[in-house]
C-alpha positions as CSV (number, residue, x, y, z in Angstrom):
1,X,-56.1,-91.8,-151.5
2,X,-55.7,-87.6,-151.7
3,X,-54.3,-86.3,-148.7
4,X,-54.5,-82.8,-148.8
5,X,-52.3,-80.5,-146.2
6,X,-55.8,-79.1,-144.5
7,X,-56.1,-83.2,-143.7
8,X,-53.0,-83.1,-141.8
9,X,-53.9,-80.5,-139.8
10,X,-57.1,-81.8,-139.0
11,X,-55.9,-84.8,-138.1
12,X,-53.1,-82.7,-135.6
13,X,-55.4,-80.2,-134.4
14,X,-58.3,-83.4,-133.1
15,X,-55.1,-84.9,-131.1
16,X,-53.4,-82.0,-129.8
17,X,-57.2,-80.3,-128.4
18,X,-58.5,-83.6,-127.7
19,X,-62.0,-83.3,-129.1
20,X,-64.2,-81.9,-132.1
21,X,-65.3,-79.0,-130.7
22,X,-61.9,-76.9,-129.5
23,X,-60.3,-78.6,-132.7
24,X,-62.9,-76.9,-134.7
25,X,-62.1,-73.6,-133.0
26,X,-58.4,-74.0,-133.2
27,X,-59.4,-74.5,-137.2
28,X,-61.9,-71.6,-137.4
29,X,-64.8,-73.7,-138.6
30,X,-67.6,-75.5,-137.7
31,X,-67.9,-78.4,-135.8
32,X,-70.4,-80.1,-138.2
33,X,-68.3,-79.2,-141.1
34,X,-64.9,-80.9,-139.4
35,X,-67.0,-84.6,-138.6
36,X,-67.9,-84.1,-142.6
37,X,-64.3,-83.7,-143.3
38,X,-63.0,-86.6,-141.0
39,X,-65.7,-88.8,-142.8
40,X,-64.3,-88.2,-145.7
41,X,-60.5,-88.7,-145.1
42,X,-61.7,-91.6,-143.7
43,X,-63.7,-92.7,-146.7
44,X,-60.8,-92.3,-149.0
45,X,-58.6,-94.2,-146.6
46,X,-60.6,-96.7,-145.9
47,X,-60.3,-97.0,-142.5
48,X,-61.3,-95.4,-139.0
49,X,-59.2,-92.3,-138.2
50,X,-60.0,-92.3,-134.1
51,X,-61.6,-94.7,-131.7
52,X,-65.2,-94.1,-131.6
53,X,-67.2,-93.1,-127.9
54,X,-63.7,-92.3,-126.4
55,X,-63.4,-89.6,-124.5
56,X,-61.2,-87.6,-124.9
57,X,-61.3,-88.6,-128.4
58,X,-58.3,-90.9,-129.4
59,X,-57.0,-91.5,-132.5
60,X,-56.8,-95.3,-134.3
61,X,-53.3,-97.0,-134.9
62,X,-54.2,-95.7,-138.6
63,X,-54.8,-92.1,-136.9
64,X,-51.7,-92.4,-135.3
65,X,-49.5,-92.9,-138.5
66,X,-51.2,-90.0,-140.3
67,X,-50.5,-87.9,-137.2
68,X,-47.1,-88.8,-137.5
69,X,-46.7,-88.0,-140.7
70,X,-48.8,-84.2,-140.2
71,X,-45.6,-83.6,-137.6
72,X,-42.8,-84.3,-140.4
73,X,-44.4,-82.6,-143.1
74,X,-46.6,-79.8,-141.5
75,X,-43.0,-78.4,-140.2
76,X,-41.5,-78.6,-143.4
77,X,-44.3,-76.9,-145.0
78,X,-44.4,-73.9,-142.6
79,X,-40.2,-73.5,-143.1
80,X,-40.5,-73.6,-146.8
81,X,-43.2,-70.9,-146.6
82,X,-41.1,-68.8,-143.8
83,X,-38.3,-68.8,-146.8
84,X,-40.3,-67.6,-149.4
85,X,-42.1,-65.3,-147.4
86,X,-38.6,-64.4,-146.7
87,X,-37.8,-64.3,-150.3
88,X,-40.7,-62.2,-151.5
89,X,-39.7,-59.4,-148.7
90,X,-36.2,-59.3,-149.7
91,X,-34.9,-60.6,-146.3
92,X,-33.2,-64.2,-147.6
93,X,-32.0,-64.9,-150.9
94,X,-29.0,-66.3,-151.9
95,X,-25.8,-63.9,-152.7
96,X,-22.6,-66.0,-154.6
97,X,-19.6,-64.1,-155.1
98,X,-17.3,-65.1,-157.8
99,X,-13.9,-62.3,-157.5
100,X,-12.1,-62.1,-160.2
101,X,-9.3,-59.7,-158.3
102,X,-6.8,-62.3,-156.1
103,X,-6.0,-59.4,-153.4
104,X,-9.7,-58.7,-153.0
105,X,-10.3,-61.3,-150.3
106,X,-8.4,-59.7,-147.8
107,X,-10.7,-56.6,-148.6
108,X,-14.1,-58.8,-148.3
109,X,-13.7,-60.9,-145.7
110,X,-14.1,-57.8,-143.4
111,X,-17.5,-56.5,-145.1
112,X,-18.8,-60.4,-145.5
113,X,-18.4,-60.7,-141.3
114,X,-20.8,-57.2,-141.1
115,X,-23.2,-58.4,-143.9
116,X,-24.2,-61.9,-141.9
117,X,-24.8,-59.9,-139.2
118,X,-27.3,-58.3,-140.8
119,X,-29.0,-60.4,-143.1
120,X,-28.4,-64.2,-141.5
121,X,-31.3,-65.6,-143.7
122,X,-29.1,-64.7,-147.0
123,X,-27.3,-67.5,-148.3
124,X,-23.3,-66.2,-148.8
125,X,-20.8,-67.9,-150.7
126,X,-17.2,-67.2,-152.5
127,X,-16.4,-68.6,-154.8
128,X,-12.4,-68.0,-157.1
129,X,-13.1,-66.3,-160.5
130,X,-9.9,-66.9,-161.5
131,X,-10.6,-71.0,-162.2
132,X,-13.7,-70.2,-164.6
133,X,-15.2,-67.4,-166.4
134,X,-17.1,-65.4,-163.5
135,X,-19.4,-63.0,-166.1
136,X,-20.6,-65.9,-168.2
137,X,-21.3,-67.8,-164.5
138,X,-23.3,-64.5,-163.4
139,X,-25.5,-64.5,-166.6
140,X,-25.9,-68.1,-166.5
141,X,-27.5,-67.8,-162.6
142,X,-24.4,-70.0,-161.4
143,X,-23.1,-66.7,-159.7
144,X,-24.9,-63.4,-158.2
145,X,-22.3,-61.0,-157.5
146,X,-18.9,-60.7,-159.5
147,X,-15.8,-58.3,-158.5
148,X,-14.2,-57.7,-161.4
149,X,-12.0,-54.2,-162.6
150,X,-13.0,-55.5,-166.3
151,X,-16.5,-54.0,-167.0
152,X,-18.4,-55.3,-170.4
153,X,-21.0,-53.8,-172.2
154,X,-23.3,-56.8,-171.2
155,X,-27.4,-57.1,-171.6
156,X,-29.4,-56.9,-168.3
157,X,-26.0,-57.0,-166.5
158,X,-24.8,-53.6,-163.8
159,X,-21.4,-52.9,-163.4
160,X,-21.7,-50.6,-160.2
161,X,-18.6,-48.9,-159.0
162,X,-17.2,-49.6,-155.7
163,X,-13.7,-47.6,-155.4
164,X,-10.3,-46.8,-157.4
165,X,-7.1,-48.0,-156.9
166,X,-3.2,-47.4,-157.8
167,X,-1.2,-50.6,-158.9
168,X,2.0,-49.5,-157.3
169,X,5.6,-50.9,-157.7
170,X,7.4,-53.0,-154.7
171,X,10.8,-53.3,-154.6
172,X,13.5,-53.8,-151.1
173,X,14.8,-50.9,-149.7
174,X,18.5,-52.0,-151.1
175,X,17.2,-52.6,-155.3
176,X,18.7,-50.6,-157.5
177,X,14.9,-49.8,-158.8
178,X,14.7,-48.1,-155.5
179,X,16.5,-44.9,-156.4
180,X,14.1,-44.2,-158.8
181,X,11.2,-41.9,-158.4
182,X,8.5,-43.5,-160.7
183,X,9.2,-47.3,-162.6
184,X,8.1,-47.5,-166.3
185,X,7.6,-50.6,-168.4
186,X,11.5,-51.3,-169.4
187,X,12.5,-51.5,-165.6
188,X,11.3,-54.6,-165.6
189,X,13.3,-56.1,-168.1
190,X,15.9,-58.6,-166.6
191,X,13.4,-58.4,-163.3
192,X,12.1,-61.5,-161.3
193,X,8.6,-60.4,-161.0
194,X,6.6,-61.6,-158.1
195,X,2.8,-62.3,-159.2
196,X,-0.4,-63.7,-157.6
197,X,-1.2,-67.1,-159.3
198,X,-3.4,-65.2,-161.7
199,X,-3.5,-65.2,-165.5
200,X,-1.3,-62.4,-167.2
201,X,-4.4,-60.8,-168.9
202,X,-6.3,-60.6,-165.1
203,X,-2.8,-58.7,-163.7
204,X,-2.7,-54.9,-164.1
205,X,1.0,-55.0,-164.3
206,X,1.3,-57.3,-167.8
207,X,-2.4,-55.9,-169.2
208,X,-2.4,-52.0,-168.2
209,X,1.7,-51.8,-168.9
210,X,4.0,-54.5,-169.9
211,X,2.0,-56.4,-172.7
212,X,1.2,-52.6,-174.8
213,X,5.2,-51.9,-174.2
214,X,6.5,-55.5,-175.5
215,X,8.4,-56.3,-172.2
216,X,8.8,-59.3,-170.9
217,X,10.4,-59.4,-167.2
218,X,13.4,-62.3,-166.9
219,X,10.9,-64.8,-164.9
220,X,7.8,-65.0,-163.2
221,X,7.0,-66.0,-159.6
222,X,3.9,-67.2,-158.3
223,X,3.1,-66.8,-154.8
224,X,-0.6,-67.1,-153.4
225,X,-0.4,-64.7,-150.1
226,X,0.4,-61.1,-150.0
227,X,2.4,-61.7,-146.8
228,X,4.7,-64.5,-148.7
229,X,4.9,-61.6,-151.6
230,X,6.3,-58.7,-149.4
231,X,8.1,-61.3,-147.6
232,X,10.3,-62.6,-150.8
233,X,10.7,-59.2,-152.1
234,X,11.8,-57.5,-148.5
235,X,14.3,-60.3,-149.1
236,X,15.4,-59.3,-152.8
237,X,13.8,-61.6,-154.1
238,X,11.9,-60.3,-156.8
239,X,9.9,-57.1,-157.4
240,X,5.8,-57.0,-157.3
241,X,3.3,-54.7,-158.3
242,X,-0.2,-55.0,-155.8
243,X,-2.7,-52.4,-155.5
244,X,-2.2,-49.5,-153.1
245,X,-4.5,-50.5,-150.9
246,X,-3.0,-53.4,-150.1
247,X,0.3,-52.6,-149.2
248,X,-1.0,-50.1,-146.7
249,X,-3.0,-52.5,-144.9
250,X,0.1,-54.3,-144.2
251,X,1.8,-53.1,-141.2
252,X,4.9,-50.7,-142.8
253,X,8.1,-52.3,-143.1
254,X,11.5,-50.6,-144.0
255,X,12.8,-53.3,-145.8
256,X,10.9,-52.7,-149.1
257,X,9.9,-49.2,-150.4
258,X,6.9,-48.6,-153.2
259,X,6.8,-46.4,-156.2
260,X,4.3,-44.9,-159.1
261,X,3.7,-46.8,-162.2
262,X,4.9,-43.9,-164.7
263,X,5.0,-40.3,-164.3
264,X,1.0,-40.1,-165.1
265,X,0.1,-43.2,-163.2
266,X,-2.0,-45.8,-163.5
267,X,-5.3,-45.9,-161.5
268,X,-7.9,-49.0,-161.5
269,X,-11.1,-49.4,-160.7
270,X,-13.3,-52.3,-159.0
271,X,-17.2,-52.9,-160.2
272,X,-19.6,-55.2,-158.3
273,X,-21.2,-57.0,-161.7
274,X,-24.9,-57.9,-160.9
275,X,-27.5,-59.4,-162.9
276,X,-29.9,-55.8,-163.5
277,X,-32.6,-57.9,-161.8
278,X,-30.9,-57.9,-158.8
279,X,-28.9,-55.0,-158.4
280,X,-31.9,-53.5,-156.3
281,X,-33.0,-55.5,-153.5
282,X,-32.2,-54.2,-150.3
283,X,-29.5,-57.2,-149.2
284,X,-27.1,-56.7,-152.5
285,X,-27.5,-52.8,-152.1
286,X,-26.3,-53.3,-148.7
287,X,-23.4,-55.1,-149.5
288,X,-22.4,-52.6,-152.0
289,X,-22.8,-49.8,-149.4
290,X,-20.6,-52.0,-147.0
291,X,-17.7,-52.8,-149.8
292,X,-17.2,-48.8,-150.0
293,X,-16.9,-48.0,-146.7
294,X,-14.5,-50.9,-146.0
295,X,-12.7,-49.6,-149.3
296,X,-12.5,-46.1,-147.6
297,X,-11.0,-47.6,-144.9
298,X,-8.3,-49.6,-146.5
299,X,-7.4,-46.5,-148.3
300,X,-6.9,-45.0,-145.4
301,X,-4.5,-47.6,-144.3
């Protein structure tokens, strides 16, 4: 038997009008050509749809059980073409964010809560890019969006800029590091350094300073929250290094004090990696738009 989806409508419209004639209307065709269509469905099935001279018409126990399955699968029909409809307009999609940069979900959590507000039919999802490699997962269609300050010259892959940064030293108020004006790459010999659980090639303090200088601090630290990090090294614990941004967003606190990375500085920069397929429709644009302007705040502390 080949049930087609027009069948199942049919078969709904009959039982929700109650006879041939408004069910041929609801339909837009002709009565005539709707009995020819029953007869068939009926042919193939091999047995009566509805209970003949009833008025209004009713539909057979066999009726019954197709009509039930026209309201399961009519519904799921009309979803799945809502989504793509939604898909082809650029209103729903599906936006996976792999982030490469530890500090960086203090910074997107704010723009993710305005970008479901504005596109609820996108599908959003983070996911660590520090447990697998995030640019392979974005070529490979595992990922869709990738924060990363690492940009590759990769084929059909955008490295768009979202905003710069200053790795900036951390130190309590009381370290004898605190006297100085700016903290080069031998300062930190003999130091406990305080680091995000992040490999030393993904830090900007061991891959921008102390792995080109040769120095190697007494110990590492691993702490997962910024809050634990300016906790332990309020407490002379340890010294860090975290982006700029970061520490101003926390509340200021006179038990630790920040300084430059060497008299000319160091300055970063984050990229939203997107396959070049993607990089225009309107949802990932818009969650560009919204990761600068969240930047801009933090910035401004």
């Amino acid at each position: 038997m080949h049930i087609e989806f027009r069948h199942l409508r049919t078969i709904k419209a009959i039982h929700d009008t109650g006879g041939l004639a408004r069910a041929a209307d609801v339909l837009n065709m002709t009565q005539s050509a709707l009995s020819h269509q029953i007869k068939g469905i009926e042919d193939q099935a091999g047995v009566e749809l509805f209970v003949r001279r009833s008025k209004p018409l009713r539909l057979s126990a066999a009726g019954m059980k197709m009509l039930a399955a026209a309201e399961t699968i009519l519904p799921q029909v009309a979803a799945l073409e809502a989504e793509f409809t939604g898909l082809v307009s650029g209103k729903a999609g599906r936006l996976h964010i792999a982030i490469e940069c530890h500090a960086c979900f203090e910074w997107l959590f704010p723009v993710l809560e305005q970008f479901r507000k504005a596109w609820p039919e996108v599908d959003v999802d983070i996911r660590p890019g520090l447990a697998f490699d995030a640019l392979p997962a974005l070529r490979k269609e595992d990922v869709d969006l990738v924060v990363s300050s690492d940009p590759e010259d990769l084929p059909e892959t955008d490295f768009t800029p979202l905003f710069d940064y200053e790795p900036v030293f951390v130190a309590a108020a009381q370290h004898p590091l605190a006297a100085k004006d700016v903290i080069e790459a031998e300062d930190f010999r003999g130091q406990i350094l305080i680091t995000y659980p992040v490999d030393r090639a993904r830090l900007d303090i061991f891959s921008q300073l102390l792995t080109p200088a040769k120095v190697e601090p007494a110990s590492v630290r691993q702490v997962e929250l910024t809050a634990v990090i300016l906790l332990l090294v309020a407490s002379n614990r340890g010294v860090a290094v975290l982006p700029d941004w970061v520490v101003r967003q926390v509340r200021y606190n006179s038990d630790y004090v920040t300084r430059p990375l060497t008299k000319a500085g160091i300055t970063r920069r984050l990229y939203a990696a997107t396959r070049s397929d993607d990089t225009s429709k309107p949802y990932m644009a818009h969650l560009i738009r919204l990761a600068r302007q969240e930047a801009v705040k933090l910035q401004r502390g």
